[in-house]
C-alpha positions as CSV (number, residue, x, y, z in Angstrom):
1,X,0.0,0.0,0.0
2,X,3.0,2.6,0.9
3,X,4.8,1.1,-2.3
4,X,2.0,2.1,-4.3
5,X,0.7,5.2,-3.0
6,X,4.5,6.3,-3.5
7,X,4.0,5.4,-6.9
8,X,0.6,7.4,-7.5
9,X,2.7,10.6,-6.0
10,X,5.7,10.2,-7.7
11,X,3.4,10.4,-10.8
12,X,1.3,13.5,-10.0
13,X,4.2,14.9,-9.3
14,X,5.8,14.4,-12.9
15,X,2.5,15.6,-14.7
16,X,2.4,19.0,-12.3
17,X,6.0,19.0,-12.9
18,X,5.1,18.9,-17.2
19,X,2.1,21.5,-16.2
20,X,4.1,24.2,-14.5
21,X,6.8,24.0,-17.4
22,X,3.8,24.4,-20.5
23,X,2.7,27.4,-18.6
24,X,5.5,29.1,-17.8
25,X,6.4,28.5,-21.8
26,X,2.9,29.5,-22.3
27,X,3.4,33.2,-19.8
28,X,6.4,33.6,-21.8
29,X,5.0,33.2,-25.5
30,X,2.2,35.7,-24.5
31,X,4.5,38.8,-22.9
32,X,6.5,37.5,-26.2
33,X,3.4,38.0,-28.2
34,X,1.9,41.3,-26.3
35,X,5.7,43.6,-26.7
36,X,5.6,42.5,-30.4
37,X,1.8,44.2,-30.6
38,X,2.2,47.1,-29.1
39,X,5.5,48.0,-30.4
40,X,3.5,49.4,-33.6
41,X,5.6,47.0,-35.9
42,X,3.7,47.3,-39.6
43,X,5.1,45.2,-41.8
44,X,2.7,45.8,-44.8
45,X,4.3,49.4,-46.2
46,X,7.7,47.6,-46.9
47,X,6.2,44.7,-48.7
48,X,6.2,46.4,-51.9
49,X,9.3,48.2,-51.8
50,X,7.3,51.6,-51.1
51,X,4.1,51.1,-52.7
52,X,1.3,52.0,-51.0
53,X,-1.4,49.5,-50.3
54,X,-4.1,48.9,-47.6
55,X,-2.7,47.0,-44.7
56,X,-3.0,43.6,-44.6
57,X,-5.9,41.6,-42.5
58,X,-3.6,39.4,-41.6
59,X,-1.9,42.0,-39.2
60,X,-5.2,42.2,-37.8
61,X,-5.9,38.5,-37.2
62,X,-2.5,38.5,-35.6
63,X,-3.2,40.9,-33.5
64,X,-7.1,39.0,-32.3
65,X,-5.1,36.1,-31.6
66,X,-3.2,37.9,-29.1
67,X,-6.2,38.9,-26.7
68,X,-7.5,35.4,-27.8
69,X,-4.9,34.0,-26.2
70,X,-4.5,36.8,-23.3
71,X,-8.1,35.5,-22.4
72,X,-7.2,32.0,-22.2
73,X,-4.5,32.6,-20.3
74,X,-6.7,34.1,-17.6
75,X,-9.1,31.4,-17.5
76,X,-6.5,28.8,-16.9
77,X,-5.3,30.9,-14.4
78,X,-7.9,31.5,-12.7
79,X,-7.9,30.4,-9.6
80,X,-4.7,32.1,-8.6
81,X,-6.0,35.7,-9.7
82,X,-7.1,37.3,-6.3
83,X,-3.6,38.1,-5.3
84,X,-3.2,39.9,-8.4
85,X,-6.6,41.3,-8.4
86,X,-6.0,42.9,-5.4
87,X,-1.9,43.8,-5.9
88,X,-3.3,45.4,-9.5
89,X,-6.8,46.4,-8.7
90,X,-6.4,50.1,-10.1
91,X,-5.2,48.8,-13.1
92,X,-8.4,46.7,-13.6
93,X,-10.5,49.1,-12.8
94,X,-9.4,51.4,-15.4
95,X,-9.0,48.5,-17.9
96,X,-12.9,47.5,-17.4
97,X,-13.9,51.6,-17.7
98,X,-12.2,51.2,-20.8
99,X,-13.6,48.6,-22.2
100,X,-17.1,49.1,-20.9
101,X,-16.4,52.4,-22.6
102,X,-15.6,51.4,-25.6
103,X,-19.0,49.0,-25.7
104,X,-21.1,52.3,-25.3
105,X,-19.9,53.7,-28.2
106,X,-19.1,50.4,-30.2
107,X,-22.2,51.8,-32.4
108,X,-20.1,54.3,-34.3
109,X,-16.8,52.9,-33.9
110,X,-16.8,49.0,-34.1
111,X,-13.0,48.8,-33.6
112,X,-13.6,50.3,-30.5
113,X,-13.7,47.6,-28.1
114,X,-11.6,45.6,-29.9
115,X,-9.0,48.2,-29.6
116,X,-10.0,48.7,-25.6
117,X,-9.0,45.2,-25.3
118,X,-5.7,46.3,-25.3
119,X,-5.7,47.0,-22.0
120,X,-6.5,43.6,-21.3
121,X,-3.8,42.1,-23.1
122,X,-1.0,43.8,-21.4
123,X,-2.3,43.6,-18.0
124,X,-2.6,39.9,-18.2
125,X,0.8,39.7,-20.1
126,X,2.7,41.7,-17.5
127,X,1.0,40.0,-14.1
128,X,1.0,36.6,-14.9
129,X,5.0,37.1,-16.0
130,X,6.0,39.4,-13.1
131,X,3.5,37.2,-10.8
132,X,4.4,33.8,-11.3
133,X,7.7,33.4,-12.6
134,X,9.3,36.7,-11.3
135,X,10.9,39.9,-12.4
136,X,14.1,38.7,-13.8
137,X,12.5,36.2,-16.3
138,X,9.9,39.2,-17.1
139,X,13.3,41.4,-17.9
140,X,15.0,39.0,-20.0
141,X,11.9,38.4,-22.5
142,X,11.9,42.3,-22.8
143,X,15.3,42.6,-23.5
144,X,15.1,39.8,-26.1
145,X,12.3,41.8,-27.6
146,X,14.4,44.7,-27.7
147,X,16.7,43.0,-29.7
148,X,14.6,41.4,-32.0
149,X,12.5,44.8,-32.8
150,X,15.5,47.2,-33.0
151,X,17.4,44.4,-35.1
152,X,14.2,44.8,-37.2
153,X,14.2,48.1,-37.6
154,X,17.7,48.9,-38.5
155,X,17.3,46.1,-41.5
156,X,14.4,48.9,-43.0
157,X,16.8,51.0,-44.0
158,X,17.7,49.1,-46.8
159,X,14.0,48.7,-47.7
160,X,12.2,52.0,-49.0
161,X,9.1,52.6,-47.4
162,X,5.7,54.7,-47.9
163,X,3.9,56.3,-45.2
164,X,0.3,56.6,-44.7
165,X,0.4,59.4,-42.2
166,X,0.2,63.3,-43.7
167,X,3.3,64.1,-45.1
168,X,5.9,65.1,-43.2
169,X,4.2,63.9,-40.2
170,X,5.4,60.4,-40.4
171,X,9.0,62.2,-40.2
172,X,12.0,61.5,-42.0
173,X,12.5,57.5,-40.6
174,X,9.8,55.6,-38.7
175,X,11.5,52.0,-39.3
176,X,8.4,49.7,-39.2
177,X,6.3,52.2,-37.5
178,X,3.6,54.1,-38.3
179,X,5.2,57.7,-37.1
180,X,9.2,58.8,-36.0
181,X,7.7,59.5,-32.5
182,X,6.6,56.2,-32.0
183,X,9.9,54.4,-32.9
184,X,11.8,57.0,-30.9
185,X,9.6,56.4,-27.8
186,X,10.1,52.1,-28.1
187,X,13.3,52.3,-28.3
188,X,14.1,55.1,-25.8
189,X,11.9,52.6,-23.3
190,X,14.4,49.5,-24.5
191,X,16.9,51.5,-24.5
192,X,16.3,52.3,-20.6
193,X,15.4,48.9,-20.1
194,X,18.7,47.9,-21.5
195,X,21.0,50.5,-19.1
196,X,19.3,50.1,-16.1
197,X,18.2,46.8,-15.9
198,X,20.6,44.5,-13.5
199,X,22.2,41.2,-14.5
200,X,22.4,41.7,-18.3
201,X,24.6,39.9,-20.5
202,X,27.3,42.5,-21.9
203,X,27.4,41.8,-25.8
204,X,22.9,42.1,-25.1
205,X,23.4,45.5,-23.3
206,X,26.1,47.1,-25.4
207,X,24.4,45.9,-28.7
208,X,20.5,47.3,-27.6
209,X,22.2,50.6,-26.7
210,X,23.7,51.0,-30.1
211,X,20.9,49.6,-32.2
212,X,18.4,52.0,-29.6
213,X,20.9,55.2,-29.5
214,X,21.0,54.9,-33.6
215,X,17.0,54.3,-34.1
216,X,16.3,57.5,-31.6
217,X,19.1,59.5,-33.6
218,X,17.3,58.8,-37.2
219,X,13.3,59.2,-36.1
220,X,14.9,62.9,-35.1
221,X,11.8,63.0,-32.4
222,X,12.6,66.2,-30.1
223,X,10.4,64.5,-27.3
224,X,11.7,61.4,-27.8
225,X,15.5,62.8,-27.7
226,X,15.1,64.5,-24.7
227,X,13.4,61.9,-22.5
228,X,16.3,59.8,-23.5
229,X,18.5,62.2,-22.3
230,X,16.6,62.7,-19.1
231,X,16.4,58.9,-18.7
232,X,20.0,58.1,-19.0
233,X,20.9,61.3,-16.3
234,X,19.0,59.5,-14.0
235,X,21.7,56.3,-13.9
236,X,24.6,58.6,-11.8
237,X,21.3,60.4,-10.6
238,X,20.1,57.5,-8.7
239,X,23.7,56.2,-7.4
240,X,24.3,59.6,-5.4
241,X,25.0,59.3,-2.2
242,X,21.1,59.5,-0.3
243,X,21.5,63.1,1.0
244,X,23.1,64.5,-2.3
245,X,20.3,62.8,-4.1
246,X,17.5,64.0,-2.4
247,X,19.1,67.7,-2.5
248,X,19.4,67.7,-6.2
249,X,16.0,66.1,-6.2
250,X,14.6,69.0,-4.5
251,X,16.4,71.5,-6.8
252,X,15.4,70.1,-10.2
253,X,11.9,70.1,-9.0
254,X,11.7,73.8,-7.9
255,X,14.0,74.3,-11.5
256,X,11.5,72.2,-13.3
257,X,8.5,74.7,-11.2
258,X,10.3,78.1,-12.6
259,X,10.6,76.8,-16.0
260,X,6.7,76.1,-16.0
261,X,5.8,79.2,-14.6
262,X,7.6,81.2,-17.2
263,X,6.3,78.9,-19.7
264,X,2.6,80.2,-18.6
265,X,2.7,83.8,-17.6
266,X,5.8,84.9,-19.4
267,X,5.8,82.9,-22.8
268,X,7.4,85.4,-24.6
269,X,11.0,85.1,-22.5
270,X,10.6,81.2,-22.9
271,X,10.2,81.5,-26.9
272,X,13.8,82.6,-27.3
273,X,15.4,79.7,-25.5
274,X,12.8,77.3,-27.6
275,X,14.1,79.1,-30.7
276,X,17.2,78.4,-29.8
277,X,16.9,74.5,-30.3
278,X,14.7,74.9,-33.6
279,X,11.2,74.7,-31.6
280,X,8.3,76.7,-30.2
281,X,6.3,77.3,-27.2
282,X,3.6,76.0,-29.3
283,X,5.0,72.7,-28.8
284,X,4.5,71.5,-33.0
285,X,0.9,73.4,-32.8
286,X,-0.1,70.9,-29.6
287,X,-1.0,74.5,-27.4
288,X,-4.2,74.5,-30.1
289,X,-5.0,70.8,-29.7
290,X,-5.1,71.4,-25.9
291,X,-7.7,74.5,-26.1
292,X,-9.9,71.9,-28.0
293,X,-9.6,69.6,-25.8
294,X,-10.4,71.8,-22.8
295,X,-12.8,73.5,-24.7
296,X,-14.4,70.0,-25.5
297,X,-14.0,68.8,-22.0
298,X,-16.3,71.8,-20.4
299,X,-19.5,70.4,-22.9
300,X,-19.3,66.8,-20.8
301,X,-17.7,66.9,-18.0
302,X,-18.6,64.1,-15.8
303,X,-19.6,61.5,-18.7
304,X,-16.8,62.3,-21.6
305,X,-16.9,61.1,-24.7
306,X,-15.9,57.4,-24.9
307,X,-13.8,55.0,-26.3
308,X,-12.4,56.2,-30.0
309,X,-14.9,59.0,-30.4
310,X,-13.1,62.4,-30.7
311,X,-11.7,62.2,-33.7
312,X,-11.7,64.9,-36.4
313,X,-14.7,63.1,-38.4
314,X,-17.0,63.8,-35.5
315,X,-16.2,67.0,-34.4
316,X,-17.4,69.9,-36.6
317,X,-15.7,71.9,-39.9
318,X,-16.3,74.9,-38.0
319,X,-15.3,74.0,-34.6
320,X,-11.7,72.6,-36.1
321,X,-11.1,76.0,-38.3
322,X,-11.8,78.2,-35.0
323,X,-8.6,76.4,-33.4
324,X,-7.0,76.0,-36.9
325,X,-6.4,72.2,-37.0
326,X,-8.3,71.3,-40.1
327,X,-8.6,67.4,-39.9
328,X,-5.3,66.6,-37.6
329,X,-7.0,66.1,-34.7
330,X,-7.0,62.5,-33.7
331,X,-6.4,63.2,-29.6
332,X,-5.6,65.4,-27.1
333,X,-1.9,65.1,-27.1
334,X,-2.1,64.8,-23.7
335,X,-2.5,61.9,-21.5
336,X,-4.4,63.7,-18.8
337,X,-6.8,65.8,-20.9
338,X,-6.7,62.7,-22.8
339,X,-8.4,60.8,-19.9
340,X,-10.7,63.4,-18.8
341,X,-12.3,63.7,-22.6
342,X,-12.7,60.2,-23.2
343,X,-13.9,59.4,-19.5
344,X,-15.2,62.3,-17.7
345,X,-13.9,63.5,-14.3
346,X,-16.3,60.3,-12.8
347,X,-14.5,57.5,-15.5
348,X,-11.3,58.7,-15.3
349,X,-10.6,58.8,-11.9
350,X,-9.1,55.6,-11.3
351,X,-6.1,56.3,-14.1
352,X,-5.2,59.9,-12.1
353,X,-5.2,57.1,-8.9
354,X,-2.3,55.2,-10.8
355,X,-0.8,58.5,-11.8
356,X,-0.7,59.6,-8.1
357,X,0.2,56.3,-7.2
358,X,3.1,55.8,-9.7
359,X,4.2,59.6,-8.7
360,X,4.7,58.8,-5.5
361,X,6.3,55.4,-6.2
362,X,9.4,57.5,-8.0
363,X,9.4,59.9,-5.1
364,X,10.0,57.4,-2.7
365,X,12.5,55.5,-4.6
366,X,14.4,58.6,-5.0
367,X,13.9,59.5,-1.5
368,X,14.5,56.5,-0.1
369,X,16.1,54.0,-2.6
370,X,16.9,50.7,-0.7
371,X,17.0,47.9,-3.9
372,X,18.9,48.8,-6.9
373,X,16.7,46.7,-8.8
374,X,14.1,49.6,-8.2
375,X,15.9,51.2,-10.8
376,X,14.2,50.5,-14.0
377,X,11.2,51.0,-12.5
378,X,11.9,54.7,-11.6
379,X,13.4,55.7,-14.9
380,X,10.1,54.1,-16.5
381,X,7.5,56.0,-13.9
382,X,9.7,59.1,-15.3
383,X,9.7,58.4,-18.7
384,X,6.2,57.6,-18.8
385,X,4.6,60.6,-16.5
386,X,6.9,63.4,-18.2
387,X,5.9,61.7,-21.8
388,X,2.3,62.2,-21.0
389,X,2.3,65.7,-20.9
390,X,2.5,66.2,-25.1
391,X,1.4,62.8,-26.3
392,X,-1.8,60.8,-25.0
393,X,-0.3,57.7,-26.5
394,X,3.0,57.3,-24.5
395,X,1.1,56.9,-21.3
396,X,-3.0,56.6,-21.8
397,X,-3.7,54.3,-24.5
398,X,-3.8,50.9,-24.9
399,X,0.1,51.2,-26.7
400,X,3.9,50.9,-25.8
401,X,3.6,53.6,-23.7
402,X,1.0,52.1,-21.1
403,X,3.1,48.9,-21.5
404,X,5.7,50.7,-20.5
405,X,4.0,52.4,-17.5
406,X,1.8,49.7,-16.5
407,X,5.4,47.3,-16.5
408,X,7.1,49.7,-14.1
409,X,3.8,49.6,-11.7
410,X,4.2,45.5,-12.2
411,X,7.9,45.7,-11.7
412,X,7.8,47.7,-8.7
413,X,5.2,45.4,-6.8
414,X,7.2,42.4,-8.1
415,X,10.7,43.7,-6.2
416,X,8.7,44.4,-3.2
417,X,7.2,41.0,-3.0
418,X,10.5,39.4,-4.3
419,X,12.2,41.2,-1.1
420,X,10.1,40.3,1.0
421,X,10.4,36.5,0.5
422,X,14.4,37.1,0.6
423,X,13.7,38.3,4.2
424,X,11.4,35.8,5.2
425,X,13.9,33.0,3.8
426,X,16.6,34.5,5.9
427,X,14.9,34.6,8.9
428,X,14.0,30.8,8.9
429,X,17.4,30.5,7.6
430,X,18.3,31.9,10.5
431,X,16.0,30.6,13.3
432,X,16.2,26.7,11.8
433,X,19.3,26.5,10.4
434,X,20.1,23.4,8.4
435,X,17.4,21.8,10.4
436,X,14.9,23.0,7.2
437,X,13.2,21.1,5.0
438,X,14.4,20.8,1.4
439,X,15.7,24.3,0.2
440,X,14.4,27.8,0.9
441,X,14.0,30.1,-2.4
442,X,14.8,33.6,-2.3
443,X,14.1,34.7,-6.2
444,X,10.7,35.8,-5.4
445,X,9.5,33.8,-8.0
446,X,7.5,30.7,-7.2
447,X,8.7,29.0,-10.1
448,X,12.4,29.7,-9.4
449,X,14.7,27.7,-6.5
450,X,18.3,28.8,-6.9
451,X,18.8,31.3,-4.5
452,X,18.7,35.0,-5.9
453,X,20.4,38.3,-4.3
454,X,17.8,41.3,-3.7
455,X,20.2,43.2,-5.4
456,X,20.6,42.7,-9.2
């Protein structure tokens, strides 16, 4: 009977054991499947060596398949979802506004909720990763990413391309995006990943930042040039000594206060420095695509507008000729006008909660770092909340950019809990010695037994 009953364990055991392993290979295929998405590859304009053509469904059905299988992800998981229900549950909440959202309307825009789904496929994507097999797996399959789409990118120069953006909008080189400001922001974000992320291979590291440093160079995005800038200050930033830190913390903020101030009461003094660098305090005509919005934003209030509604085909002639924008605009340029427009000040609440909560995340790293793996997710919260202020899509849609911001939120909870198992493990390390059955993990990761530092 003990023979057998041995036997019957030993058995489970191998077929949980072949389990665990299809869906951690599963987890990864989907984050896999998710960065490839939403790094706004389009394949279809280079086909044809420049010709233009209407994309191809098959980009489309690629991208279904990917919330398909974001969905079924969930349900298999599904009875380990409370702890990340309630580690995450801002982010849900916003994502099922969004959606819900995007139902209401759904009657004059049927891609609507498809597109809302978005949200959906990212937030499973990132939590199950980060959740279940920890932050540095999570890390590695972005880096390979980064690779993979920078690799991708650089191999378009040799193949012409046609844009179907307005002229010179698309800018001078997208790559196998759909505008220069969206390959500058992914690869700012992998280049950033690349930098500050710990326990990196050196070839990987030293290859991304070339491949990323040359892609941000070519799109010849100002935003996207100075984030980058900004981001990679923040490495020797965030190794100063705590007191010096939290000095030069305090003066870049009242700096950054100053510089605001002048921008809005004395815009004319602040137009000579802009000129300087080739730009405006017009900000590439954004200041009249923020007085819409606002204007816009006093009719509803409370309700918005929903999901893929303001766009220039349902607004009127004579409302865009009054702010001189013709048919260019698409959204508020803004990721927190963006919010309030398309949700109200009810709907949108929850996203200026993660806003808060994300600003006072990088505070308190800065303030208090204690875990150099927090790194990456500070530079990210920066990236991301300073990105919002002149483009909607680097922070509020469904898009790289709330990949990117909803991955440092992740990340960030993911180093906490991973800490907090490092302490625990010591402690009964500690208090039962060698007397402990089988081996104590400190990776933070359930699916991971070798024995991790906290630093990385």
């Amino acid at each position: 009977m003990n023979k057998s009953t041995n036997s019957y364990r030993a058995a489970f055991s191998d077929i949980s054991s072949k389990q665990d392993k299809i869906l951690i290979i599963a987890r990864s295929m989907l984050l896999y499947m998710v960065l490839f998405k939403y790094s706004g590859i389009r394949i279809w304009p280079h086909v044809y060596a420049g010709e233009a053509f209407s994309p191809s469904r098959v980009q489309y059905y690629l991208e279904a398949s990917v919330t398909l299988f974001a969905l079924i992800m969930l349900i298999m998981h599904g009875t380990s979802l409370k702890s990340i229900l309630r580690a995450e549950w801002p982010s849900v909440t916003f994502s099922l506004i969004a959606i819900v959202s995007s139902v209401v309307v759904s009657a004059s825009n049927p891609g609507s909720t498809f597109y809302a789904l978005g949200y959906l496929d990212i937030l499973t994507a990132l939590s199950l990763s980060l959740f279940f097999d920890g932050s540095k797996v999570a890390i590695r399959i972005v880096l390979n990413s980064a690779f993979l789409f920078l690799c991708l990118n650089a191999v378009s120069l040799l193949v012409p391309a046609r844009s179907f953006m307005i002229g010179e909008f698309s800018g001078a080189f997208r790559g196998l995006t759909a505008h220069r400001n969206d390959l500058s922001q992914v690869s700012a974000v992998y280049l950033l990943v690349s930098l500050f992320a710990g326990s990196v291979r050196k070839t990987q590291r030293v290859a991304n930042v070339v491949l990323a440093i040359l892609m941000v160079a070519l799109a010849r995005s100002a935003q996207g040039i100075v984030l980058t800038m900004f981001g990679v200050a923040m490495l020797p930033f965030l190794r100063l000594p705590t007191k010096t830190r939290r000095f030069a913390f305090v003066i870049l903020v009242a700096v950054v206060s100053v510089f605001l101030f002048l921008l809005v009461f004395i815009p004319d003094d602040v137009a000579d420095v802009f000129a300087f660098f080739g730009r405006d305090t017009s900000f590439t005509g954004r200041d009249r695509i923020w007085a819409l919005s606002l204007y816009l934003i006093s009719a509803m209030p409370f309700s918005g507008y929903g999901t893929g509604f303001m766009t220039s085909d349902n607004i009127s002639v004579g409302l865009l000729a009054e702010y001189q924008l013709g048919t260019l605009f698409s959204s508020a340029h803004n990721a927190y006008l963006e919010a309030i427009l398309t949700y109200g000040w009810v709907g949108s609440a929850p996203f200026f909660y993660i806003v808060l909560r994300a600003a006072r995340r990088l505070i308190d790293i800065i303030w208090s770092l204690r875990d150099s793996g927090l790194y990456l997710a500070a530079v990210l919260f920066m990236y991301c909340l300073v990105g919002g202020l002149t483009a909607s899509e680097k922070l509020f849609l469904p898009s790289f950019g709330w990949l990117s911001f909803f991955f440092a939120m992740a990340l960030y909870d993911a180093r906490i809990r991973e800490a907090a198992l490092v302490r625990e493990g010591r402690k009964a390390i500690r208090k039962h010695g060698s007397s402990l059955p089988g081996r104590i993990s400190t990776s933070g990761s359930p699916n991971e037994s070798k024995e991790q530092p906290i630093l990385s």
